[in-house]
Backbone as CSV, one residue per row, in Angstrom:
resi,resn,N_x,N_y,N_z,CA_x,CA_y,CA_z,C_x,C_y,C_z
1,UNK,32.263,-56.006,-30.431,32.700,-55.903,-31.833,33.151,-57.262,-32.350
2,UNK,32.433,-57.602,-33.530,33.398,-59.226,-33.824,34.701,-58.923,-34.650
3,UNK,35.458,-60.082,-34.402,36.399,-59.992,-35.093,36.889,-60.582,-36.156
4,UNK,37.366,-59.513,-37.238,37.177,-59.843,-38.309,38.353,-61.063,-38.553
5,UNK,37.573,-61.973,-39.255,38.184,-63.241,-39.862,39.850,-63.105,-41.149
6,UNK,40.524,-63.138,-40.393,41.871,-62.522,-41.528,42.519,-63.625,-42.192
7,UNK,42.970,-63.668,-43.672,43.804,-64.925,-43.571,45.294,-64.430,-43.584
8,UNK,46.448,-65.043,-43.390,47.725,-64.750,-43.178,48.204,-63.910,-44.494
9,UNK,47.969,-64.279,-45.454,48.332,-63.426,-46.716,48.220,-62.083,-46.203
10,UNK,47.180,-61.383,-45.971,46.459,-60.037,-45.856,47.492,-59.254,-44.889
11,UNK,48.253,-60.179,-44.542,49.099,-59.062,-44.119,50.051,-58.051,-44.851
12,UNK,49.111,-57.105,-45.918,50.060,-56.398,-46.815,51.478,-55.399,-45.996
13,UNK,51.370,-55.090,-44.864,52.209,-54.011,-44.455,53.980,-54.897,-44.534
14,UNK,53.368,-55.941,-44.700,55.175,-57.254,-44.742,56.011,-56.827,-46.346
15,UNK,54.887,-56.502,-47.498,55.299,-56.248,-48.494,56.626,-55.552,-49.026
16,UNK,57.567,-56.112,-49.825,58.363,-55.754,-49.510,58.965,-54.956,-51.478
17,UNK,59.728,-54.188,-51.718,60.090,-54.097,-53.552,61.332,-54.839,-53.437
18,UNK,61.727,-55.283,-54.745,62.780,-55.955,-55.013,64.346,-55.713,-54.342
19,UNK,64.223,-54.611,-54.218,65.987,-54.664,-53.113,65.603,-54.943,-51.679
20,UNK,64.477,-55.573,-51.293,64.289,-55.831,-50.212,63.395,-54.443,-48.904
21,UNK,63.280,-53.696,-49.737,63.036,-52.191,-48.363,61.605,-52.674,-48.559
22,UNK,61.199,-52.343,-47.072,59.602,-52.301,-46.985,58.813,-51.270,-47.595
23,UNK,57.684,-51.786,-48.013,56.472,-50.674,-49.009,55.760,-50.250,-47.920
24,UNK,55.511,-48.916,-47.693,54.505,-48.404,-47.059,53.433,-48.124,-47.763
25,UNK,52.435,-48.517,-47.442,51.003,-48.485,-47.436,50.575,-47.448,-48.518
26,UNK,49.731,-47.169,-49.509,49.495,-46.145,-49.919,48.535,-45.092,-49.412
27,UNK,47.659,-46.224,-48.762,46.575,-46.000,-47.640,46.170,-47.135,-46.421
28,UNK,46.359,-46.386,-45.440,46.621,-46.591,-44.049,45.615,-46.294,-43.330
29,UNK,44.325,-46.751,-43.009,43.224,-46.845,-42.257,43.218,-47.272,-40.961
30,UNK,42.964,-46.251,-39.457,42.820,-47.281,-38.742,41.636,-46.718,-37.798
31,UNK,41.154,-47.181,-37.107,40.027,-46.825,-36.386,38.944,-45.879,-36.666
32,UNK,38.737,-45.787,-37.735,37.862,-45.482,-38.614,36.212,-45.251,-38.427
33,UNK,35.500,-44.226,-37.314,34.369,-43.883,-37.218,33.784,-42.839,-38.060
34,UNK,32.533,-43.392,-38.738,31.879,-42.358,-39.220,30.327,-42.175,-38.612
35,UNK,29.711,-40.859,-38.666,28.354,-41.154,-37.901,27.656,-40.175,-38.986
36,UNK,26.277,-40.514,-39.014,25.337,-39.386,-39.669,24.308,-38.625,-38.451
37,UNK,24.679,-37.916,-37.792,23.656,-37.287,-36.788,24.392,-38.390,-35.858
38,UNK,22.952,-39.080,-35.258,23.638,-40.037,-34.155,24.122,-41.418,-34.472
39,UNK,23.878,-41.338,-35.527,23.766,-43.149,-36.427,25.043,-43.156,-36.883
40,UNK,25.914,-44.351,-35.864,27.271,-44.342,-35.840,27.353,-45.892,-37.242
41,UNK,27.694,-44.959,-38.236,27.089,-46.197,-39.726,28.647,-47.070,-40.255
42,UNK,29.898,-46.417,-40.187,31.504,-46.732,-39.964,31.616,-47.225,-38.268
43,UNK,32.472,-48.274,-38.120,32.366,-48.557,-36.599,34.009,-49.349,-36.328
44,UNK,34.920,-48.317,-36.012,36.393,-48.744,-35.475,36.854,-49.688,-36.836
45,UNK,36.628,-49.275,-38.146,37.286,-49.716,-39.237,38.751,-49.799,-39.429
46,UNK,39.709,-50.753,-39.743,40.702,-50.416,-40.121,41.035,-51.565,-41.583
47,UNK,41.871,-50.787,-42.148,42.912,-51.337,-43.424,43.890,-50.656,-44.070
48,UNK,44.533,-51.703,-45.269,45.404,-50.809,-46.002,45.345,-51.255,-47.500
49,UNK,46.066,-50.517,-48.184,45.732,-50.675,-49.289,47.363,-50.107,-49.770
50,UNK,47.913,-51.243,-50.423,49.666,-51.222,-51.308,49.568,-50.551,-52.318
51,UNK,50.583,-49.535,-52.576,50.865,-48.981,-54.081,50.601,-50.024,-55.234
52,UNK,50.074,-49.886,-56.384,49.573,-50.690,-57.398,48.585,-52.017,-56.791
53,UNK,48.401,-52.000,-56.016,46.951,-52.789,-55.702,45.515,-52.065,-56.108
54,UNK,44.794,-53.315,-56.546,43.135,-53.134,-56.372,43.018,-53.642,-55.247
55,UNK,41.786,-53.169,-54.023,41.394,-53.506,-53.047,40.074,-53.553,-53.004
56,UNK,39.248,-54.272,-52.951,37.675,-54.130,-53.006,37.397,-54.306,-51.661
57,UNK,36.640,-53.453,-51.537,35.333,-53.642,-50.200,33.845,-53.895,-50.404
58,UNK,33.865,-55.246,-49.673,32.751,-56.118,-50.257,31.737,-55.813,-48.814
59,UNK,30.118,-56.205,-49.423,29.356,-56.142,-48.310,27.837,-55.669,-48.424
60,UNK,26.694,-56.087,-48.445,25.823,-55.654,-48.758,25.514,-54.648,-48.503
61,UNK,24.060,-54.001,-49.338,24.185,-52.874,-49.603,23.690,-52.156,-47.870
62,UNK,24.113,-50.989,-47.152,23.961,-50.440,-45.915,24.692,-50.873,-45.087
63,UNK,25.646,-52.003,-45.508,26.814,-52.703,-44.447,27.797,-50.878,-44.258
64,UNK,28.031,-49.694,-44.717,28.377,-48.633,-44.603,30.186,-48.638,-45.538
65,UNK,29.727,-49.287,-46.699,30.490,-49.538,-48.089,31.293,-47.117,-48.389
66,UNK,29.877,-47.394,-48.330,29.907,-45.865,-49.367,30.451,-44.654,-48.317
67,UNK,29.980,-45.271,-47.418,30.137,-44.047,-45.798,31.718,-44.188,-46.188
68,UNK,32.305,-45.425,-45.978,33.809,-45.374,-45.615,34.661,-44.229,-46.445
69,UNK,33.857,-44.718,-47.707,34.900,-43.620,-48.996,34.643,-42.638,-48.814
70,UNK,33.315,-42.044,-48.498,32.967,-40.739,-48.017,33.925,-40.096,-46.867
71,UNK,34.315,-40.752,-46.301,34.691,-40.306,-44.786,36.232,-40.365,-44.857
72,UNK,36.816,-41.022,-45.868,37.897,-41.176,-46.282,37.935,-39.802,-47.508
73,UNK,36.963,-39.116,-47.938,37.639,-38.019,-48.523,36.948,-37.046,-47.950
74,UNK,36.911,-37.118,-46.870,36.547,-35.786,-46.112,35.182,-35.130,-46.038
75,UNK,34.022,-35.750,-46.607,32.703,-35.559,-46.683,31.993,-35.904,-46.279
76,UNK,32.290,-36.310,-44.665,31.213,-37.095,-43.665,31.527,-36.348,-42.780
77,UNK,30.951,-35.325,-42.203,31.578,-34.205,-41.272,32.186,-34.612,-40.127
78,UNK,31.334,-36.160,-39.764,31.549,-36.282,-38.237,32.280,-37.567,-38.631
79,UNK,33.808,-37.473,-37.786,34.436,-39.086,-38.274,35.546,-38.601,-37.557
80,UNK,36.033,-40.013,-37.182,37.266,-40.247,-35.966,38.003,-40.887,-36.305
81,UNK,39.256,-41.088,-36.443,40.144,-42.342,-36.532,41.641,-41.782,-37.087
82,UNK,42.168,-42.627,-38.072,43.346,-42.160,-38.867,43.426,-42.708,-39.976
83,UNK,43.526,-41.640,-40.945,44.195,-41.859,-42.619,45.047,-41.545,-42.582
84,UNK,46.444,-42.475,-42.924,47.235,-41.901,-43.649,47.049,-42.336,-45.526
85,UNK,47.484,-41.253,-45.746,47.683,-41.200,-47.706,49.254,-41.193,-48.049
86,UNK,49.605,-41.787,-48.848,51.027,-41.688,-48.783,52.191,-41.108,-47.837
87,UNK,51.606,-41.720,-46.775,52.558,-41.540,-45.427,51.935,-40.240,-44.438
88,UNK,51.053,-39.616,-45.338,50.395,-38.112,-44.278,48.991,-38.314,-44.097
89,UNK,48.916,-38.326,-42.573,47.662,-38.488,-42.281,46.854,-37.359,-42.583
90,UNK,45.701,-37.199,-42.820,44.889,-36.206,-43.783,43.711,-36.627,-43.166
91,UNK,42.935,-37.428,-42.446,41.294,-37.971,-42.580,40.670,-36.446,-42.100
92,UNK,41.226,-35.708,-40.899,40.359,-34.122,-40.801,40.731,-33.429,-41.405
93,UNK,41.553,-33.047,-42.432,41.441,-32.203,-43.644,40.544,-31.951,-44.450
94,UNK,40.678,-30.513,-44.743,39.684,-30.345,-46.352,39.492,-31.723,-47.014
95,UNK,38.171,-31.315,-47.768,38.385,-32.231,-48.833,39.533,-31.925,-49.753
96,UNK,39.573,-31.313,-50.223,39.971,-30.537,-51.523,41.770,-31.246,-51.462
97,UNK,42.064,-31.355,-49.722,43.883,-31.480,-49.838,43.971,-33.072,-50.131
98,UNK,42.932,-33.762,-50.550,43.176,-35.205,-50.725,43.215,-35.023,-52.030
99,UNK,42.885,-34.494,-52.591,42.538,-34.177,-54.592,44.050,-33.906,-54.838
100,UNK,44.799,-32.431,-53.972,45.980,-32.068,-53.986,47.132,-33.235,-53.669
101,UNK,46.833,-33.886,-53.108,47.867,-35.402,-52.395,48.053,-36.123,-53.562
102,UNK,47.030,-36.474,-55.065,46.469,-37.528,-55.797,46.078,-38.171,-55.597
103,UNK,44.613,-38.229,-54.136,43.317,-38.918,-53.920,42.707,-38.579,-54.718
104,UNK,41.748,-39.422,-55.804,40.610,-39.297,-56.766,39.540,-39.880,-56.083
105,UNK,38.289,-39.388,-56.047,37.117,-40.453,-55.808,35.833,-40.440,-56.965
106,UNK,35.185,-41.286,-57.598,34.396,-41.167,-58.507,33.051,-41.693,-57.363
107,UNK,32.257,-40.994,-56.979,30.816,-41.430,-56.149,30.126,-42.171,-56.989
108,UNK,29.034,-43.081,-56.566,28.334,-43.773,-57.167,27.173,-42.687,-58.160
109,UNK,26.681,-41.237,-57.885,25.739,-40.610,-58.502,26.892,-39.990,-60.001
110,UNK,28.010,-40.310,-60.070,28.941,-39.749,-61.190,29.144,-38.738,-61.181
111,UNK,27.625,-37.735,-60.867,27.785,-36.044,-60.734,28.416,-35.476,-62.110
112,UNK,27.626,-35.997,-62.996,27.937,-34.997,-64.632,26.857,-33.796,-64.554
113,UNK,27.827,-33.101,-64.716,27.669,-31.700,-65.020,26.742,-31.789,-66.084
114,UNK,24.993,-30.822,-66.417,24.361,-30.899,-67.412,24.827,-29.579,-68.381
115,UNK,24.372,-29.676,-69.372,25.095,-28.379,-70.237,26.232,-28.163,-70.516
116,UNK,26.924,-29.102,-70.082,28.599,-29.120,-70.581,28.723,-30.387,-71.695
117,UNK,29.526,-29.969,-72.368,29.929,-31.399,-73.263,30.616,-32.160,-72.506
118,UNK,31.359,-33.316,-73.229,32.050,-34.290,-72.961,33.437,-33.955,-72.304
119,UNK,34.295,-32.777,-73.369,35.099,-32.149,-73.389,35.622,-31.080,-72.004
120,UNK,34.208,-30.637,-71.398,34.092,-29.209,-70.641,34.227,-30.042,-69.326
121,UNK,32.720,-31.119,-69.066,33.414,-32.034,-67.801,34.663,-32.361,-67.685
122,UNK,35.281,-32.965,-68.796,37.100,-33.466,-68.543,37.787,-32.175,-67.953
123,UNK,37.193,-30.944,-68.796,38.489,-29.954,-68.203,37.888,-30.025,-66.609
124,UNK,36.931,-30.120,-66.209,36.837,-29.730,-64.826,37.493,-30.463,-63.611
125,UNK,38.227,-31.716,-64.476,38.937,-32.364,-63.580,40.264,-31.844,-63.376
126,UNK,40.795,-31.302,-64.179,41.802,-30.146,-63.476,41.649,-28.829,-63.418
127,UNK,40.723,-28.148,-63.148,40.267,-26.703,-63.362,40.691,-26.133,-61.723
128,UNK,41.112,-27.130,-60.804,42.363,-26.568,-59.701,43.554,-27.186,-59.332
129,UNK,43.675,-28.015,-60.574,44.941,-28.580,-60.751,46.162,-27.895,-61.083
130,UNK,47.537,-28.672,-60.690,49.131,-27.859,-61.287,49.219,-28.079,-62.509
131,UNK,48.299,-28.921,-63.267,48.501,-29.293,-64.591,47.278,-28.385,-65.426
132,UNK,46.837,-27.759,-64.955,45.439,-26.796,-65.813,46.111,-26.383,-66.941
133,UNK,47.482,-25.540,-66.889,47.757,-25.053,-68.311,48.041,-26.206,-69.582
134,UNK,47.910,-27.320,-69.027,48.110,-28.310,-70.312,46.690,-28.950,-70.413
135,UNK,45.933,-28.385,-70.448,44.538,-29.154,-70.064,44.205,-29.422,-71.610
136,UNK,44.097,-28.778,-72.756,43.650,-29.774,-73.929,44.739,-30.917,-74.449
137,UNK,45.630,-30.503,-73.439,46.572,-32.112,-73.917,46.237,-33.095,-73.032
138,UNK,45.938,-32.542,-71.949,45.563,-33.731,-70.977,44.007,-34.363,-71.591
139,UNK,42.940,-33.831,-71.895,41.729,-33.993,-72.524,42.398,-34.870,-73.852
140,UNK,43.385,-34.677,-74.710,43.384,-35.615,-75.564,44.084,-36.917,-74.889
141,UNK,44.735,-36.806,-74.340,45.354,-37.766,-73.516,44.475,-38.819,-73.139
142,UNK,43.775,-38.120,-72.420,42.667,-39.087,-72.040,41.976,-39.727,-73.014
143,UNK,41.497,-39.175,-73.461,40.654,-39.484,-74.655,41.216,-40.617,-75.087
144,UNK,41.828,-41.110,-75.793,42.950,-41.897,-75.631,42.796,-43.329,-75.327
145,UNK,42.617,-43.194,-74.219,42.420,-44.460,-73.186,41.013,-44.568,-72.962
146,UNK,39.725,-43.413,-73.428,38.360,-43.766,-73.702,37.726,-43.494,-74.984
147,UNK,37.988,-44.573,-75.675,37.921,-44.583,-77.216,35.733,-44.059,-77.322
148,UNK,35.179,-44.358,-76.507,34.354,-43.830,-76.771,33.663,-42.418,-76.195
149,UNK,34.351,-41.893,-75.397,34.747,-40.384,-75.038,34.847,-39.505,-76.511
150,UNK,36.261,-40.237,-76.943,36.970,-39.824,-77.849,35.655,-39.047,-78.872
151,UNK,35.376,-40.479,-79.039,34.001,-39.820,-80.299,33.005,-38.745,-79.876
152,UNK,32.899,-38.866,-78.885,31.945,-37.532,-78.161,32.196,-36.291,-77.785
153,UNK,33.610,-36.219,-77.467,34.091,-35.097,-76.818,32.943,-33.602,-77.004
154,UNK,32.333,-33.240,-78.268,31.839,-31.928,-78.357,30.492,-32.287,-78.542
155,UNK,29.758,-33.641,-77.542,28.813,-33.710,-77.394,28.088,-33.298,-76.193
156,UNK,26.527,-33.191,-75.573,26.222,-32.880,-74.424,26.975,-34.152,-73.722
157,UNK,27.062,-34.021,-72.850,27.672,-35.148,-71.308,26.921,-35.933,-71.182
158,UNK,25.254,-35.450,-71.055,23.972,-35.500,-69.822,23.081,-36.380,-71.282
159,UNK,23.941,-36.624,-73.109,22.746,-37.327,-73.700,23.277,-38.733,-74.098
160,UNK,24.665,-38.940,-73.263,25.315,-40.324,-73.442,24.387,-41.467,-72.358
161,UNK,24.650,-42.715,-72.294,24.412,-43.373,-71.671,24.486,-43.162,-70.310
162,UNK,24.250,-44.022,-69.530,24.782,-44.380,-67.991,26.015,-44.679,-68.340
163,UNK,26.117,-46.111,-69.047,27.704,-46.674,-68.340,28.660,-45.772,-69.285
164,UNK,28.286,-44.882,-70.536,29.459,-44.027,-70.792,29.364,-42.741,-70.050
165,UNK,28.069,-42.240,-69.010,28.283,-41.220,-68.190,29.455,-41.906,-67.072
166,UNK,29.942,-43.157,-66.485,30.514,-43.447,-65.668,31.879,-43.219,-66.543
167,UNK,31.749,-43.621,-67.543,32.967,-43.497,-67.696,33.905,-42.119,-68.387
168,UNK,33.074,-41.563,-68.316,33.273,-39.837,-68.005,33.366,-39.576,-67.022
169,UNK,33.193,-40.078,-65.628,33.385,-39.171,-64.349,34.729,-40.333,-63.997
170,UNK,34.449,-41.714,-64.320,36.306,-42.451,-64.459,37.214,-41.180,-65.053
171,UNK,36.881,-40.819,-65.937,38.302,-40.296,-66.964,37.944,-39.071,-66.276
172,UNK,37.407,-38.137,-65.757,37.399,-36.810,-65.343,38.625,-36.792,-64.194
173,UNK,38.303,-38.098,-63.414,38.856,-38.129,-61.743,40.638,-38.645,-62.134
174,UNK,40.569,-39.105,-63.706,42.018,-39.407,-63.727,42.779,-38.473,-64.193
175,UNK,41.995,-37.171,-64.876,42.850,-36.038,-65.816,44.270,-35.540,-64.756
176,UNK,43.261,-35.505,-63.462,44.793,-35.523,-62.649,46.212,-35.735,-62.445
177,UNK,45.696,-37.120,-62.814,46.997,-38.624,-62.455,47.024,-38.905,-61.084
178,UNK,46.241,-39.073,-60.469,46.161,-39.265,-59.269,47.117,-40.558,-59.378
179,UNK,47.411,-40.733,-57.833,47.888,-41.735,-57.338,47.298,-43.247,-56.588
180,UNK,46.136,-42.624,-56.446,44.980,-43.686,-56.113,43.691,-42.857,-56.467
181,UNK,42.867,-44.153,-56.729,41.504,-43.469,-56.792,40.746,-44.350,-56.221
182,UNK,39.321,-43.665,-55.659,38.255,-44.741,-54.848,36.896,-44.312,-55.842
183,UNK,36.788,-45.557,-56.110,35.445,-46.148,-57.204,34.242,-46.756,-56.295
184,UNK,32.933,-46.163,-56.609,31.872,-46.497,-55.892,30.906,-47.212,-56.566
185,UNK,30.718,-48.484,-56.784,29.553,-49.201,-57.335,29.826,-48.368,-58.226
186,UNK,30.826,-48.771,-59.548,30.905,-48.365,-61.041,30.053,-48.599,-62.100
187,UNK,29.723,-50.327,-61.973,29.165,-50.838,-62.377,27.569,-50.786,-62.491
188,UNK,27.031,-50.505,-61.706,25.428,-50.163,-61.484,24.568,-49.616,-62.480
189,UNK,24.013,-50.149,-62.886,23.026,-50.065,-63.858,23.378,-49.969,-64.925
190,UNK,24.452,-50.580,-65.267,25.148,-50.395,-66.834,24.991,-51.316,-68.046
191,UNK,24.995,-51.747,-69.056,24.951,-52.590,-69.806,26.079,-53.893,-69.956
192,UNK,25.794,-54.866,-69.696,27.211,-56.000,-69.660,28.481,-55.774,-70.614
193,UNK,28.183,-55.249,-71.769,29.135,-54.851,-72.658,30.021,-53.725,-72.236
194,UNK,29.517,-52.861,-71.547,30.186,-51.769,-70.819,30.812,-52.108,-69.288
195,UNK,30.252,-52.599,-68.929,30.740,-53.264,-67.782,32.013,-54.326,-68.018
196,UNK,31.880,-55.099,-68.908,33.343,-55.698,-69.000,34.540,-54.607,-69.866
197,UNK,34.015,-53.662,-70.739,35.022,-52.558,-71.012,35.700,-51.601,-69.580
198,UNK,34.563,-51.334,-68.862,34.988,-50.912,-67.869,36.061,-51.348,-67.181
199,UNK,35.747,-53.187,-66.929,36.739,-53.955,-65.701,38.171,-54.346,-66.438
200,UNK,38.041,-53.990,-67.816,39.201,-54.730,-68.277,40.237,-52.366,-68.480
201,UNK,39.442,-51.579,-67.855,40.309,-50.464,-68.069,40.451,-50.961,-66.617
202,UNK,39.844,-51.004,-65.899,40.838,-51.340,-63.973,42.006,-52.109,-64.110
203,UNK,41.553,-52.837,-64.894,43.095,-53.945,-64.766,44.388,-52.810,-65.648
204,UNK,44.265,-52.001,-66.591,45.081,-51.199,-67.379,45.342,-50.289,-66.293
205,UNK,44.522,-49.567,-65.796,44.845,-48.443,-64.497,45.818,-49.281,-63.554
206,UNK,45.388,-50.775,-63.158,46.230,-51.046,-62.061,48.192,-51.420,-62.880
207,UNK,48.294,-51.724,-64.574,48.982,-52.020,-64.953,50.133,-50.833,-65.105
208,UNK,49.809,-50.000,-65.365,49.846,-48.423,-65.555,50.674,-47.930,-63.992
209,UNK,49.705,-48.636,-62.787,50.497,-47.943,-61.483,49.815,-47.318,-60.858
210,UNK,48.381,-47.373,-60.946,47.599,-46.387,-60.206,46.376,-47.308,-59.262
211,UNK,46.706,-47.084,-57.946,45.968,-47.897,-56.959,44.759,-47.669,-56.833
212,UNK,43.680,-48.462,-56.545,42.524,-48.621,-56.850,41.838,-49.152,-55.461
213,UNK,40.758,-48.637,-54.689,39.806,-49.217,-53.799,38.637,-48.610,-54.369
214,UNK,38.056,-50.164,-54.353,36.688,-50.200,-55.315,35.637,-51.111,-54.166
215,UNK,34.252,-50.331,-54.206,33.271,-50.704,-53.693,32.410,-51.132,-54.725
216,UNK,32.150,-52.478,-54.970,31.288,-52.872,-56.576,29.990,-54.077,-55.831
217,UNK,29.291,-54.078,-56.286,28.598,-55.164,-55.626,28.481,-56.417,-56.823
218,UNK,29.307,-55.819,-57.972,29.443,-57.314,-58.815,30.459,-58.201,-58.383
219,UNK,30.497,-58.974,-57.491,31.085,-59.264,-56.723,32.558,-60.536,-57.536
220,UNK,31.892,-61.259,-58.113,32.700,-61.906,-58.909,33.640,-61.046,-60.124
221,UNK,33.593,-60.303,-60.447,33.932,-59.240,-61.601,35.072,-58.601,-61.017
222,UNK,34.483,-57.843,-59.843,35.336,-57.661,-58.302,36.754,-57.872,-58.684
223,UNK,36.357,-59.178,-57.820,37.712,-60.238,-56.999,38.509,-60.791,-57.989
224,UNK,37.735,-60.984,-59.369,38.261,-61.585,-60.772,39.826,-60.300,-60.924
225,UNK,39.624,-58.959,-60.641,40.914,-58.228,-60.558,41.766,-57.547,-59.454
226,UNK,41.251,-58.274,-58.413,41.352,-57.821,-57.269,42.662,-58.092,-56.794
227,UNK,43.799,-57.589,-56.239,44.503,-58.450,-55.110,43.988,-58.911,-53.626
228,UNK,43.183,-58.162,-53.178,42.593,-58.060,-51.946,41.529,-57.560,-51.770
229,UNK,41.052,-58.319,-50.674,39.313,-57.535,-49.888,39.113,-57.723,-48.998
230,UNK,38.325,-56.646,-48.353,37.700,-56.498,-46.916,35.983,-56.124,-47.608
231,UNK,35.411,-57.758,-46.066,34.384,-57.665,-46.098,33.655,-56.400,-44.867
232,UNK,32.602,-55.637,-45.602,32.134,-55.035,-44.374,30.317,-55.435,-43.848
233,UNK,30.449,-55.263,-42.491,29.459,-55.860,-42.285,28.403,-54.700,-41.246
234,UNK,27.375,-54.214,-41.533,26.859,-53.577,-40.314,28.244,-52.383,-39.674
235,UNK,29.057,-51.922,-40.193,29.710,-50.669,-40.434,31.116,-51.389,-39.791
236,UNK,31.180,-52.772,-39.856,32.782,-53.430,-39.375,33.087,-54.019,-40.067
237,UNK,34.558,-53.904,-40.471,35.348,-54.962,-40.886,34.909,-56.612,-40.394
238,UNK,34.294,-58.030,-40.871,34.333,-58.918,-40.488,35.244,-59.899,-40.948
239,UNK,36.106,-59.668,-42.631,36.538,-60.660,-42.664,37.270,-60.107,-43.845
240,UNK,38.549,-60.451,-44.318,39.514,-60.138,-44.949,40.496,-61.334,-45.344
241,UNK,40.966,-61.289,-46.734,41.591,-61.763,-47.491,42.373,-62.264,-48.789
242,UNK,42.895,-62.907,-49.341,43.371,-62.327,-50.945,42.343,-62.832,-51.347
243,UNK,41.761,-61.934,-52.837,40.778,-61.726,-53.697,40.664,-62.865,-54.602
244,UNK,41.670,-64.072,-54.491,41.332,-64.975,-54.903,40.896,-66.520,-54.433
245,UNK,41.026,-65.959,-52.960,40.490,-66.882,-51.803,39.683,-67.032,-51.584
246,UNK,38.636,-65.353,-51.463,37.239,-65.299,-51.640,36.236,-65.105,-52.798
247,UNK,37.418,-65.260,-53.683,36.432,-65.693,-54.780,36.019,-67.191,-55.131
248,UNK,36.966,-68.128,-54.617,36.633,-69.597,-54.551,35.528,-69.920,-53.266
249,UNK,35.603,-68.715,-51.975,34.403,-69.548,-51.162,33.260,-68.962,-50.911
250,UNK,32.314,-69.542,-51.862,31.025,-69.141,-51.710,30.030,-68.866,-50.441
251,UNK,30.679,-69.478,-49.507,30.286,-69.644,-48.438,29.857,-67.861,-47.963
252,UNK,31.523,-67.618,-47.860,31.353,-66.064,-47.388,30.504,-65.339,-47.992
253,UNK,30.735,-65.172,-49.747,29.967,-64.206,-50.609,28.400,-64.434,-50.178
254,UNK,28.055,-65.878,-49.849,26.568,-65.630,-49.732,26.166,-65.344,-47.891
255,UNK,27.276,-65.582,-47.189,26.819,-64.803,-45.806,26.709,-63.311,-45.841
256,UNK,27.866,-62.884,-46.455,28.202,-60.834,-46.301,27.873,-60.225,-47.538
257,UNK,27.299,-61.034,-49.056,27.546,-60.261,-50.051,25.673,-60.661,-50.743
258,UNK,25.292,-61.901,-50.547,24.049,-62.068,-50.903,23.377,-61.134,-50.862
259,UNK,22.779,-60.588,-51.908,21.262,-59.437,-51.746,19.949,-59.979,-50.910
């Protein structure tokens, strides 16, 4: 196994809040196997990720980016290791008790519902939530913070764009309030104009208080809001550090991140 390249910063678990008490982790990764059949694609992963941090996981595409988040919300059947989520380890649990914790995950396919409006997807983000009975306040709520939602709400879902279908399954996964959410290649196939609306709501989500691990392959866009990243390589951690370290060395981005 190589070992991954760390710089001293990255040691988030030192983190400390202002009266001095240590921050525990919001998420706590450690030995981290995932397999599909026999194809062991996650391989003895570990990290963490601080309350109000963005964390990106960088790495070309099949380095096993998408497996991790998968396997981290419970949808990779076969997987070994330890999650903790706000202090409770959960990785062999339901899916469903990471949703209940305030784990959000938005997948890279978005998964909009066809035949529903704008409106009907949002409710489905709490339709087994403690907050369901306030659900058209939560739907305006949101709305809110997606000014172009807003205008659609009692439109089909399935006749908006791509990058405003993403940002319908963003605002679906937040009706919650989760406490963290994991974002999969958000960005993908979207229009540049939407794509910087997008990165400048991450930076509001992270301002707001809500922790963020994001798998993006825009790699500069990334790290531009990042506090931190782990590179993955061939299903390992190789190299880790603050998000503004590796955004100055090109070196790395074009060993682990080059297409």
């Amino acid at each position: 196994m190589t070992e991954p390249t760390t710089s001293n910063a990255t040691n988030a678990t030192n983190a400390t809040t202002p009266t001095g008490a240590t921050l525990r982790p919001m998420l706590k990764v450690s030995g981290l196997n995932a397999f599909y059949d026999r194809s062991h694609v996650v391989q003895d992963v570990a990290f963490e990720v601080m309350p109000g941090e963005i964390v990106t996981l960088m790495g070309r595409n099949g380095a096993g980016k998408t497996t991790t988040l998968r396997a981290l919300m419970g949808l990779v059947p076969q997987r070994t290791g330890s999650m903790q989520f706000d202090g409770v380890d959960c990785l062999m649990g339901p899916a469903h008790t990471r949703y209940h914790r305030g784990l959000a995950y938005v997948p890279e396919d978005r998964r909009i519902v066809p035949g529903l409006t704008v409106r009907e997807n949002l409710q489905l983000g709490l339709i087994a939530g403690r907050e369901r009975s306030r659900m058209n306040e939560m739907v305006e709520e949101i709305a809110t913070i997606f000014p172009r939602l807003k205008e659609r709400l009692d439109q089909d879902a399935t006749s908006m764009s791509g990058g405003e279908q993403q940002m319908l399954a963003i605002a679906r996964a937040m009706m919650a309030r989760p406490k963290m959410i994991l974002l999969d290649e958000p960005s993908e196939g979207i229009m540049p104009i939407l794509v910087d609306e997008m990165f400048e709501l991450f930076a509001r989500m992270k301002a707001s208080g809500t922790t963020i691990l994001l798998v993006e392959q825009n790699v500069e866009r990334a790290l531009s809001i990042s506090d931190r990243a782990y590179i993955l390589d061939q299903g390992q951690i190789v190299h880790a550090g603050q998000a503004a370290e590796l955004l100055a060395d090109q070196a790395i981005q074009e060993k682990y991140c080059a297409v």
